[in-house]
Phi, psi and omega in degrees: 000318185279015194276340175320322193317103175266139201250146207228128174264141180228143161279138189214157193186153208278005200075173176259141173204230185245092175091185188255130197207163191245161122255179178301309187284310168314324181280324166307319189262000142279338150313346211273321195237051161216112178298180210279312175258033175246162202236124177266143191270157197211104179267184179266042184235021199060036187219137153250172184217111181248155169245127182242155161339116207290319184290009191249344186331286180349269168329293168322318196271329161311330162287289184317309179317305180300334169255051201074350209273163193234133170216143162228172172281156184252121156137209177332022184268151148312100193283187198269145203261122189287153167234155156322163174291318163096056190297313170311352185100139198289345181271288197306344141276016174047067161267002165316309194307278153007276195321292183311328179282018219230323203272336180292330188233008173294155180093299184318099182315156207222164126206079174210190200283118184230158193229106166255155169285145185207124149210160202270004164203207168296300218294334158079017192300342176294354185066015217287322191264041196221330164239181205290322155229159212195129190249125158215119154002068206247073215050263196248353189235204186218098160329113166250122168226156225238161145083001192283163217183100173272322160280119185110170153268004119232050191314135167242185152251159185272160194252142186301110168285307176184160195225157152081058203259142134310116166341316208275314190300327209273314188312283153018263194316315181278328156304318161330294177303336185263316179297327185264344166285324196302334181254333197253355163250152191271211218282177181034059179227094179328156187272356177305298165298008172247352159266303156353294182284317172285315160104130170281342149291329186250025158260321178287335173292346163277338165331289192297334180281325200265114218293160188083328215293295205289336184066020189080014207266317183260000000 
């Protein structure tokens, strides 16, 4: 009968912190729900993706919540924001920043998968200018840039969005940015093509349109 069952893959990952890292009481309680022949997938987003009882989901991501584990859905979504080591420390690499932006836009359905980046300096380890949108640290303010392509021939760098951002102005911007690939692309249309398509001058001039976000800066 439990073989019957059906089962839901969910991502889950220790959160952000100083590295992408596990603990012991957290890898116990996802042993709990993985059989003997069964395989946790461990991606290059800082996530594993386990599959659970569909009818047990709830609870199960509610257990996971309690030791720390962070979980989201797998598939069109906004993933969870890979990050940099935070070697310098959390206020001076601004992992408060991490966070928020992590907590506003992970989970938001898209539509395609989109993966954004954070890292607290130049060195860039968070990969930011490699995925599709990508935050770095810049003395007191934060570089946003767009359109980046890690993968394939034509793999790129994302293009300078804007720079030298204020927390509230970079949070803004980046909901702003999502909210218009989430109505204007289509469906299964990476978001690299759809800044292609769409234009990165006439995404930043709807920016630039939504009132307050910028503050006088442009």
């Amino acid at each position: 009968m439990e073989e019957n069952i059906k089962k839901v893959k969910i991502a889950i990952n220790g959160g952000i912190g100083f590295g992408a890292k596990l603990n012991a009481k957290q890898l116990l309680t996802i042993s709990k729900y993985i059989g003997e022949d069964e395989e946790i997938e461990l991606t290059t987003f800082q996530q594993l993706y386990i599959e659970v009882p569909e009818n047990q989901k709830v609870e199960i991501v509610q257990e996971f919540e309690s030791v720390g584990l962070a979980c989201y859905p797998v598939g069109n979504y906004v993933k969870s924001l890979r990050t940099c080591n935070f070697c310098k420390g959390e206020e001076q690499e601004g992992m408060p920043i991490a966070k928020e932006i992590n907590r506003r836009i992970a989970g938001r359905p898209v539509p395609f998968t989109l993966r954004p980046a954070y890292t607290g300096c130049p060195v860039g380890c968070g990969e930011p200018l490699i995925n599709d949108i990508g935050v770095m640290k810049m003395k007191n303010g934060y570089d946003l840039y767009i359109g980046g392509k890690a993968k394939g021939g034509d793999a790129k760098a994302g293009e300078l969005f804007m720079e030298q951002l204020e927390p509230e102005q970079l949070y803004a911007i980046i909901e702003k940015v999502i909210n218009i690939y989430a109505e204007e692309g289509k469906k299964r249309e990476p978001f690299s093509k759809f800044c292609n398509r769409y234009g990165v001058d006439n995404l930043k001039h709807s920016i630039m349109g939504a009132e307050g976000i910028l503050n006088g800066i442009y």
